[in-house]
Structures are given as C-alpha cells and as structure tokens.
mmCIF file as gemmi writes it, N, C-alpha and C atoms, coordinates in Angstrom:
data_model
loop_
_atom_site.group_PDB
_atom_site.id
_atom_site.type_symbol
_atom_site.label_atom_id
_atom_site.label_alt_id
_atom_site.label_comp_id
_atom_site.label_asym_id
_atom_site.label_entity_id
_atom_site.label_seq_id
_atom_site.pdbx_PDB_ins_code
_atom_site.Cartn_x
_atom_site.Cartn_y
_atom_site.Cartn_z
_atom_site.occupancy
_atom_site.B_iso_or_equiv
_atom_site.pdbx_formal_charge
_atom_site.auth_seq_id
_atom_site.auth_asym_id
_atom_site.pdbx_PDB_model_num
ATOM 1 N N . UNK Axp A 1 ? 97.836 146.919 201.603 1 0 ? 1 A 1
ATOM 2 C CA . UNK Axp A 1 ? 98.077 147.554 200.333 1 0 ? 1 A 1
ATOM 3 C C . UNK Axp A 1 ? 98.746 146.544 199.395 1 0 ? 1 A 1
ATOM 4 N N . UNK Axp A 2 ? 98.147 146.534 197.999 1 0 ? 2 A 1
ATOM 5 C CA . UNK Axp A 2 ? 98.57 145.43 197.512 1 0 ? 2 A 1
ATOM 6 C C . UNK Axp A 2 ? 99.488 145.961 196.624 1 0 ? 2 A 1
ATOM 7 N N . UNK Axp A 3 ? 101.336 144.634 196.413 1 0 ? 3 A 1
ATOM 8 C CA . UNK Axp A 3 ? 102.392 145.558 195.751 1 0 ? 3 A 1
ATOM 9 C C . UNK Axp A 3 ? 101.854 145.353 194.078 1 0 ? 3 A 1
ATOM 10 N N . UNK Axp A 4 ? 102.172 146.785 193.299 1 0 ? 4 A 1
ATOM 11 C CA . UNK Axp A 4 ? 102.119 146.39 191.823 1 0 ? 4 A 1
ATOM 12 C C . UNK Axp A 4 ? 103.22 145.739 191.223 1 0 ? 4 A 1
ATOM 13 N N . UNK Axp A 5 ? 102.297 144.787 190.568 1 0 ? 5 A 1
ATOM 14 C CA . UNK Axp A 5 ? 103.483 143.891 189.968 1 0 ? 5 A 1
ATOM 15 C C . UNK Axp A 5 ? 104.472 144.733 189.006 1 0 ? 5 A 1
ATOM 16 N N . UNK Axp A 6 ? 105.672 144.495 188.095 1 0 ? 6 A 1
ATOM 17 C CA . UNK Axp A 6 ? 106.459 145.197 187.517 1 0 ? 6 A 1
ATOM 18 C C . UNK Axp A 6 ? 106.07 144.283 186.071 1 0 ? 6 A 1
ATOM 19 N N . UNK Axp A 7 ? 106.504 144.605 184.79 1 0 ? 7 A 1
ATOM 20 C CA . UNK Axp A 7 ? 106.91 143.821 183.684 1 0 ? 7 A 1
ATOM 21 C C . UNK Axp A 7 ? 107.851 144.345 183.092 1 0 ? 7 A 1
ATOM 22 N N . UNK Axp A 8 ? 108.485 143.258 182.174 1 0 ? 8 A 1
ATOM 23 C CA . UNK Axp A 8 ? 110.279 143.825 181.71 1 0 ? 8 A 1
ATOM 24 C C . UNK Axp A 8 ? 109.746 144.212 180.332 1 0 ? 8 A 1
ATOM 25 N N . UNK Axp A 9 ? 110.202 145.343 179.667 1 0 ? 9 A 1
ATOM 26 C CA . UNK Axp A 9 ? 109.928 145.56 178.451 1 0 ? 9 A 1
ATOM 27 C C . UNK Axp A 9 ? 111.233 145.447 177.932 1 0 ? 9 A 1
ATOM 28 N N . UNK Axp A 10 ? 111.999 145.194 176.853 1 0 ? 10 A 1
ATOM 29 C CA . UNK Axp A 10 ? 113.29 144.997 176.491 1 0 ? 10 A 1
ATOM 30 C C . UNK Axp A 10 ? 113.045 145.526 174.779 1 0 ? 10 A 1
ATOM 31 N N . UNK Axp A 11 ? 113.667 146.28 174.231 1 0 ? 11 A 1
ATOM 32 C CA . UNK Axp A 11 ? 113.769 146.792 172.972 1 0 ? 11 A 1
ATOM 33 C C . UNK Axp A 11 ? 115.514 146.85 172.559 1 0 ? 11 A 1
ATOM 34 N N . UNK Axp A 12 ? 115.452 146.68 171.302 1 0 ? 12 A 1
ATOM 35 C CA . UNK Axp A 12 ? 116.228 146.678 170.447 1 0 ? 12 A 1
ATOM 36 C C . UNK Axp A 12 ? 116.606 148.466 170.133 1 0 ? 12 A 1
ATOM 37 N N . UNK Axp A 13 ? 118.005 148.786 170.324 1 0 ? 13 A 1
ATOM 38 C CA . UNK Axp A 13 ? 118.342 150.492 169.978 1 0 ? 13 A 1
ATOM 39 C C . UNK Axp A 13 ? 119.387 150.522 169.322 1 0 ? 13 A 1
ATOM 40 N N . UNK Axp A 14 ? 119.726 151.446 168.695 1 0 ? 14 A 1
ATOM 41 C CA . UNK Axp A 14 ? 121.255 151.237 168.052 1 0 ? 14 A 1
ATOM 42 C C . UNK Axp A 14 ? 121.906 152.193 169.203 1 0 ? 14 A 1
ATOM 43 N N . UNK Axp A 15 ? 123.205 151.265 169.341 1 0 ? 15 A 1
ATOM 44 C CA . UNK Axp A 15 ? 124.11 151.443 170.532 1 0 ? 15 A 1
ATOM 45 C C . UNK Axp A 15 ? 124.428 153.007 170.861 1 0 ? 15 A 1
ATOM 46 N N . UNK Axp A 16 ? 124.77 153.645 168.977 1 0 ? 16 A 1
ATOM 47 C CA . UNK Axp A 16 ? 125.409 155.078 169.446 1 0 ? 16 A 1
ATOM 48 C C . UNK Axp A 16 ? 123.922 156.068 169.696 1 0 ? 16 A 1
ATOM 49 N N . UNK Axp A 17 ? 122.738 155.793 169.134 1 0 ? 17 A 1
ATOM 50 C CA . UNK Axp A 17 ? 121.677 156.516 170.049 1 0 ? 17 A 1
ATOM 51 C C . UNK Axp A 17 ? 121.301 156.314 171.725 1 0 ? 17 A 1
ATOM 52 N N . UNK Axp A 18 ? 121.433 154.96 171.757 1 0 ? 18 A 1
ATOM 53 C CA . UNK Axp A 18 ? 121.465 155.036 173.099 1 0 ? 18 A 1
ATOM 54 C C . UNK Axp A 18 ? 122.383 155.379 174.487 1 0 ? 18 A 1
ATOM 55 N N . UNK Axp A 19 ? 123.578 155.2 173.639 1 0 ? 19 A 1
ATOM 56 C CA . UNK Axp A 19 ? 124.481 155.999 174.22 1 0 ? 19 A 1
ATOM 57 C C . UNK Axp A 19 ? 124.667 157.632 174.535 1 0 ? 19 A 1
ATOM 58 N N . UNK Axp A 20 ? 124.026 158.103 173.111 1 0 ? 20 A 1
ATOM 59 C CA . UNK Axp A 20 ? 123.864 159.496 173.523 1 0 ? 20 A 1
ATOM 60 C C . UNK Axp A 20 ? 122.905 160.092 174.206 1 0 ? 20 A 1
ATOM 61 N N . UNK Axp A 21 ? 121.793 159.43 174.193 1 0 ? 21 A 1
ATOM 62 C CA . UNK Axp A 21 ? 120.173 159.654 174.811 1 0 ? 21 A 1
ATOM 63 C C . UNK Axp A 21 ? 120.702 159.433 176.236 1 0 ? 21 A 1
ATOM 64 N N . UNK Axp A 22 ? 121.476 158.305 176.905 1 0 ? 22 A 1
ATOM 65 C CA . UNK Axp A 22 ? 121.959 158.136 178.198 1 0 ? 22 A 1
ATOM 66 C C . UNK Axp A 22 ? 122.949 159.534 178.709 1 0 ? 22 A 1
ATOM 67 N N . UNK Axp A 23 ? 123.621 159.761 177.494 1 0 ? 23 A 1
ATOM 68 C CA . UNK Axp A 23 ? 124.467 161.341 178.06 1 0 ? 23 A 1
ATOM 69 C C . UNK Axp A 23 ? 123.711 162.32 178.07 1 0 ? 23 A 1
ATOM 70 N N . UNK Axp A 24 ? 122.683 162.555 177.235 1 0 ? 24 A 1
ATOM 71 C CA . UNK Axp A 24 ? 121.652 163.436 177.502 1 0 ? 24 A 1
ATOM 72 C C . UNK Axp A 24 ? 120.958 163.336 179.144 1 0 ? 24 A 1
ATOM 73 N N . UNK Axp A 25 ? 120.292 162.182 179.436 1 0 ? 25 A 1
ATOM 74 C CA . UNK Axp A 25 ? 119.433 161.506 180.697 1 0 ? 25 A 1
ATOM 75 C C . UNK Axp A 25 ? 120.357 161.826 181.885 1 0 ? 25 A 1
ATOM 76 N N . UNK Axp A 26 ? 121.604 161.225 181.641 1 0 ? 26 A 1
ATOM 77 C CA . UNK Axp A 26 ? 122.49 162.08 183.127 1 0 ? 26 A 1
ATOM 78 C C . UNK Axp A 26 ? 122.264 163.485 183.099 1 0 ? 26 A 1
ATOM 79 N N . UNK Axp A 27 ? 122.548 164.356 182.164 1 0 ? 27 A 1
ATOM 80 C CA . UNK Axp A 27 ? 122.593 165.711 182.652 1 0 ? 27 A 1
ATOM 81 C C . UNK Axp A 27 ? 121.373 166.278 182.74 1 0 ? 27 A 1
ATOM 82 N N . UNK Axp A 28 ? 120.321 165.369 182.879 1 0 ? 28 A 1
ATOM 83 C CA . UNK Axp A 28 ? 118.901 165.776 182.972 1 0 ? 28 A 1
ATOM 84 C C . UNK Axp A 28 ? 118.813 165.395 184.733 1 0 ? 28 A 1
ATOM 85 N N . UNK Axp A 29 ? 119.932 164.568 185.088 1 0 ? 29 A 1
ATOM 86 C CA . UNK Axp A 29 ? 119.571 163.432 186.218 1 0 ? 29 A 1
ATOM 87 C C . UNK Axp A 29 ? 118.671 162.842 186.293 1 0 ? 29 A 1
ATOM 88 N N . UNK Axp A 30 ? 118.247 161.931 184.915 1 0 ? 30 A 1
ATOM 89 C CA . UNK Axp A 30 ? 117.271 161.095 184.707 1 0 ? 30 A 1
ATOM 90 C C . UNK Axp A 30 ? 118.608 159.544 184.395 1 0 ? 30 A 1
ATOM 91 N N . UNK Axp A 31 ? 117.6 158.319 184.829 1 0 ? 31 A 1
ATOM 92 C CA . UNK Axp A 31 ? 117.921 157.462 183.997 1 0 ? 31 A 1
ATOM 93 C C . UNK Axp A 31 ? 117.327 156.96 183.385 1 0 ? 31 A 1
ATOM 94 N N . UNK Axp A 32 ? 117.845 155.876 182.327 1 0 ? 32 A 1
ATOM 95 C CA . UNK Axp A 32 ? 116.746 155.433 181.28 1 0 ? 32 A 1
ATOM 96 C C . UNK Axp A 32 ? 115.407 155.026 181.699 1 0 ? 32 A 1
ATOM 97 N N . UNK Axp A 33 ? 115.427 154.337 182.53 1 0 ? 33 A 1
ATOM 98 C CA . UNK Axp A 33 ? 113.834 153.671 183.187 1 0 ? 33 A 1
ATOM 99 C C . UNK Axp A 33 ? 113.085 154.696 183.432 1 0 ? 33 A 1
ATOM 100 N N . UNK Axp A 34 ? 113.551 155.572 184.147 1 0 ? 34 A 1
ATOM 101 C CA . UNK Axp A 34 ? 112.361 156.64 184.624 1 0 ? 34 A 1
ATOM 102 C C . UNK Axp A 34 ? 111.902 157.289 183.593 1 0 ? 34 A 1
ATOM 103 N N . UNK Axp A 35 ? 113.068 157.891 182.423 1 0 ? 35 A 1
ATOM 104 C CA . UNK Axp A 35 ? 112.514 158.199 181.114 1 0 ? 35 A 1
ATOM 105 C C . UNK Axp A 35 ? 111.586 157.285 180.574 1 0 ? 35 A 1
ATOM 106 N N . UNK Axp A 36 ? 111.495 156.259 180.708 1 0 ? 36 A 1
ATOM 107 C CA . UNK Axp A 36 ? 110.655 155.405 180.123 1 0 ? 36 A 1
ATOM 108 C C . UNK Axp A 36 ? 109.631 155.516 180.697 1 0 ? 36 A 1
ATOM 109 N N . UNK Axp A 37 ? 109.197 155.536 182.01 1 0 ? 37 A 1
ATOM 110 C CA . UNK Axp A 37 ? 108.141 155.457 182.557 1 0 ? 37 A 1
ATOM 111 C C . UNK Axp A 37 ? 107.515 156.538 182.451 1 0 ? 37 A 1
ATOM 112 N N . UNK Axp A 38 ? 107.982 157.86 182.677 1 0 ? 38 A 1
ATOM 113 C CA . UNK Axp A 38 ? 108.067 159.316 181.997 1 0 ? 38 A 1
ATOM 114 C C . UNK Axp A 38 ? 107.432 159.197 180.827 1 0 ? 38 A 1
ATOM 115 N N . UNK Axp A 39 ? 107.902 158.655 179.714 1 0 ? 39 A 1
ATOM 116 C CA . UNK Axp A 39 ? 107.077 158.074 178.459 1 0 ? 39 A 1
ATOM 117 C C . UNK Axp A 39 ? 105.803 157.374 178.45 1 0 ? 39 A 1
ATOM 118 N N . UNK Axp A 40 ? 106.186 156.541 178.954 1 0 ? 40 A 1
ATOM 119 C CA . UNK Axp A 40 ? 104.337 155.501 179.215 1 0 ? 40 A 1
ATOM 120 C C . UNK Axp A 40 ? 103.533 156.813 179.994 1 0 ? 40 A 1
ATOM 121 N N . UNK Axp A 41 ? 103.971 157.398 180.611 1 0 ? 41 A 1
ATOM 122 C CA . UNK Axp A 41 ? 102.686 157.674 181.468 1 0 ? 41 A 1
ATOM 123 C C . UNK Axp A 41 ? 102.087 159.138 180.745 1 0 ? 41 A 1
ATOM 124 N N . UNK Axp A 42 ? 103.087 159.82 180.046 1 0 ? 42 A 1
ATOM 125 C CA . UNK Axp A 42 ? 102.358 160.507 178.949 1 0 ? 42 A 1
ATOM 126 C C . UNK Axp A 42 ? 101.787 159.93 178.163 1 0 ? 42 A 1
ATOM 127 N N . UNK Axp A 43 ? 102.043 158.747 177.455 1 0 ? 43 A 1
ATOM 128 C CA . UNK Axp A 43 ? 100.908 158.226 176.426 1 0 ? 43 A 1
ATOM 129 C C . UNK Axp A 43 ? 99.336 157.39 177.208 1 0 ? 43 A 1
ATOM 130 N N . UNK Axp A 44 ? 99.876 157.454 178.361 1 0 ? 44 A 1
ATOM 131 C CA . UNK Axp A 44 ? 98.411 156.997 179.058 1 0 ? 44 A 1
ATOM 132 C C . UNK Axp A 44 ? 97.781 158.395 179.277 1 0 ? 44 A 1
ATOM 133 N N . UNK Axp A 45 ? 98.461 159.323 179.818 1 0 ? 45 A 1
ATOM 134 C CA . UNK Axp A 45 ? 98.022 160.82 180.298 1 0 ? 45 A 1
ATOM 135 C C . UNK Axp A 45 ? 96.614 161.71 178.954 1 0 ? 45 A 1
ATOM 136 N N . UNK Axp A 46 ? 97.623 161.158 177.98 1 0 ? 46 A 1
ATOM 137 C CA . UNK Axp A 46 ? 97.473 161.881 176.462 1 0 ? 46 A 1
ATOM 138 C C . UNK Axp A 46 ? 96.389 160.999 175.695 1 0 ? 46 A 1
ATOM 139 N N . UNK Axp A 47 ? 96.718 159.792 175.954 1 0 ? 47 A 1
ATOM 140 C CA . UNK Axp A 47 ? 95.822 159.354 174.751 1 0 ? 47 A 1
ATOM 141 C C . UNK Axp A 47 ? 96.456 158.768 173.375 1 0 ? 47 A 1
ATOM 142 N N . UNK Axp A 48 ? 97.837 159.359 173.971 1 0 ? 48 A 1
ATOM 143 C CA . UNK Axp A 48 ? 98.564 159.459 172.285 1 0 ? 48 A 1
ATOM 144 C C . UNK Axp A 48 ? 99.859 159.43 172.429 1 0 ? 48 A 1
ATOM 145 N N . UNK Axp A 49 ? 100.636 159.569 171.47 1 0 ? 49 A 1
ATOM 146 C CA . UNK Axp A 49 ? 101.887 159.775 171.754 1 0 ? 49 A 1
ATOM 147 C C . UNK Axp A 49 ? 102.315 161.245 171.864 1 0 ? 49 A 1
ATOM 148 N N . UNK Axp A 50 ? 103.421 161.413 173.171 1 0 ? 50 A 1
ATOM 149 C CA . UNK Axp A 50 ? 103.314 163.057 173.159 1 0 ? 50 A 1
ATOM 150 C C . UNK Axp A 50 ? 103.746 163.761 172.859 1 0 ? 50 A 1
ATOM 151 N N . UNK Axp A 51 ? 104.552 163.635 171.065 1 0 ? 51 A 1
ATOM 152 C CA . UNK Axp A 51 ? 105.064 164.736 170.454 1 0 ? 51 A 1
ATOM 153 C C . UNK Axp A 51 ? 104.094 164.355 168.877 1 0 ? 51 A 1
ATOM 154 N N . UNK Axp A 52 ? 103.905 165.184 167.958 1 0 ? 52 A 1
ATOM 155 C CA . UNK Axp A 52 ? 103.178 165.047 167.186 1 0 ? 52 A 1
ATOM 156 C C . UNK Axp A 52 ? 104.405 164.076 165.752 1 0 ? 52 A 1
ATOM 157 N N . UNK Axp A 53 ? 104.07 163.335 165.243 1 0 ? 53 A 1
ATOM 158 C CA . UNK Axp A 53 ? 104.28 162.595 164.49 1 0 ? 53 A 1
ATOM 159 C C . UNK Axp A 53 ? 104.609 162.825 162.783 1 0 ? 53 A 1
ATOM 160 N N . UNK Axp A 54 ? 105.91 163.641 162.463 1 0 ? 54 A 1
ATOM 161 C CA . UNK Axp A 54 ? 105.722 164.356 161.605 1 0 ? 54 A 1
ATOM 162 C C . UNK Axp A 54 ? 107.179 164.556 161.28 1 0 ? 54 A 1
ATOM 163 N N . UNK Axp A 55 ? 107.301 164.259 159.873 1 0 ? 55 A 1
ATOM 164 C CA . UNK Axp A 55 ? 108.553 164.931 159.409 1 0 ? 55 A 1
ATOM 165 C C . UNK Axp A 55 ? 109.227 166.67 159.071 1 0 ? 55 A 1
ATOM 166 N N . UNK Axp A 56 ? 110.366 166.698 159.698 1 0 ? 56 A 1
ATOM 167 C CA . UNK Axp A 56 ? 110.558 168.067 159.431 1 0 ? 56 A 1
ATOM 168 C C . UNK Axp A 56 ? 110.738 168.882 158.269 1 0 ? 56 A 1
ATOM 169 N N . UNK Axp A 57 ? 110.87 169.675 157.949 1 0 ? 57 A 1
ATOM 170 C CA . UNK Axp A 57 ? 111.195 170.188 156.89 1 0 ? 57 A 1
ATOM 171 C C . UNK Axp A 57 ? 112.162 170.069 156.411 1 0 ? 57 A 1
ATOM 172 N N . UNK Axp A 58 ? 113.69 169.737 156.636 1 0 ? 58 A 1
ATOM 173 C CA . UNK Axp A 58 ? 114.759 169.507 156.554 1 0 ? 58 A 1
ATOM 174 C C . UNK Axp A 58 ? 114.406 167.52 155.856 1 0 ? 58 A 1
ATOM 175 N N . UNK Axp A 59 ? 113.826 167.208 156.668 1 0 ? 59 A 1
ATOM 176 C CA . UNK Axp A 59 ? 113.541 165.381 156.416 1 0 ? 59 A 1
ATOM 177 C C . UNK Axp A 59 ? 112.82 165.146 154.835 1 0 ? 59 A 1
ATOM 178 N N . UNK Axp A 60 ? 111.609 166.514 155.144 1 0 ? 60 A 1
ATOM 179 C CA . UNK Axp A 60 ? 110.451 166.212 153.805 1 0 ? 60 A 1
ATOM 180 C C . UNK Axp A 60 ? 111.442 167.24 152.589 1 0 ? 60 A 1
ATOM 181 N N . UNK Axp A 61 ? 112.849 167.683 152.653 1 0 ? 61 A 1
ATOM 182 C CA . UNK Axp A 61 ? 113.633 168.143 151.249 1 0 ? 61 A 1
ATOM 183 C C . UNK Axp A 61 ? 114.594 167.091 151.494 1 0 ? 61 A 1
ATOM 184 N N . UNK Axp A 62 ? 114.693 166.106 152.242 1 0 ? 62 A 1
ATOM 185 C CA . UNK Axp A 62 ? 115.891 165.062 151.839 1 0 ? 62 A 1
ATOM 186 C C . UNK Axp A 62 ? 115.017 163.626 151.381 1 0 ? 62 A 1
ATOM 187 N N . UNK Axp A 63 ? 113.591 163.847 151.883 1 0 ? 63 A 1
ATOM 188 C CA . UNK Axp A 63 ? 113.215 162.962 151.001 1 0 ? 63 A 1
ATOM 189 C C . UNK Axp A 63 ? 112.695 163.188 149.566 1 0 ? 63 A 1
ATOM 190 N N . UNK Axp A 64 ? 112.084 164.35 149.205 1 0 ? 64 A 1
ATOM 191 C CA . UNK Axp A 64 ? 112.216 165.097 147.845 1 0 ? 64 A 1
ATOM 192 C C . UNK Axp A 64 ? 113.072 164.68 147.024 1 0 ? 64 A 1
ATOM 193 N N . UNK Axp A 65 ? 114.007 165.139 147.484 1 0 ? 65 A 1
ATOM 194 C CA . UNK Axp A 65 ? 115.765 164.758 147.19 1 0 ? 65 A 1
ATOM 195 C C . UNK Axp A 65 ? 116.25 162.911 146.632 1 0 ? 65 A 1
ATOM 196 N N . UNK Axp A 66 ? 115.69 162.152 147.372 1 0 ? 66 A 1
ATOM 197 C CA . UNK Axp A 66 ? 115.996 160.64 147.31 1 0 ? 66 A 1
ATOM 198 C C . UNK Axp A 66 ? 114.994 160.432 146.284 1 0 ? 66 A 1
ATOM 199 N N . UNK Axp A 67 ? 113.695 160.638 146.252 1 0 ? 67 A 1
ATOM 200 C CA . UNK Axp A 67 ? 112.868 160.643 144.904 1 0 ? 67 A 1
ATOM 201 C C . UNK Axp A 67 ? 113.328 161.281 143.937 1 0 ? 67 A 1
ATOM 202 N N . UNK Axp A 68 ? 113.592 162.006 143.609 1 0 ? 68 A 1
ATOM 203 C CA . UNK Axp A 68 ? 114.157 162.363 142.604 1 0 ? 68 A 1
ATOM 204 C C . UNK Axp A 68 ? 114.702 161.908 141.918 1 0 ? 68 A 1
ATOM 205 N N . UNK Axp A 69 ? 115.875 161.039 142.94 1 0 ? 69 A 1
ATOM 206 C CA . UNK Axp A 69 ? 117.59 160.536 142.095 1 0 ? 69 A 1
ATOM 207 C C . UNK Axp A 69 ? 117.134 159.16 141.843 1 0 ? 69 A 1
C-alpha cells in the first residue's frame, strides 16, 4: 500500500479570528487541521465552495451606508 504524500499549506489570518475560530474548534473537539481538511474535502465533494457566497443583509445596508457618505 502506497503512503500518501502530505503538503504544507500555510496562510496568512488575523490573530484575533484565529484565535476565536480555535475556541470555537475545541468545543467542537476539532482542531484546526482537521477543520481544514473537513474544508478541502467538501470543496472536492461539492464542486464548490460549501456555503453559498453572498453578503448578508445586515453587510448589503452597511455597504449602502458607506456609498452614500
């Protein structure tokens, strides 16, 4: 059986999201990697990315808002 190789992906986060996404991931008893892999393998699963791509309503009246001023 042949082993699969691994590759390092390394990204750039701002510290206090990732800090909180990690306090989130413990009380999931996830850690970051597996979330990640968790991630890749829905966008291989999907085709796509697996939440739909879209500002909220709250986002599309604060950007209203910034055009405006």
């Amino acid at each position: 059986m042949a082993v699969k190789g691994k590759k390092r992906v390394q990204v750039q986060i701002d510290k206090d999201l990732a800090d909180n996404t990690e306090a989130v991931l413990n009380e999931l008893g996830l850690n970051p990697t597996t979330a990640i892999n968790m991630f890749y393998k829905r966008i291989v699963a999907n085709g796509a990315l697996p939440f739909e791509l879209a500002l909220s309503q709250e986002e599309k009246a604060n950007l209203r808002l910034l055009k405006a001023t």
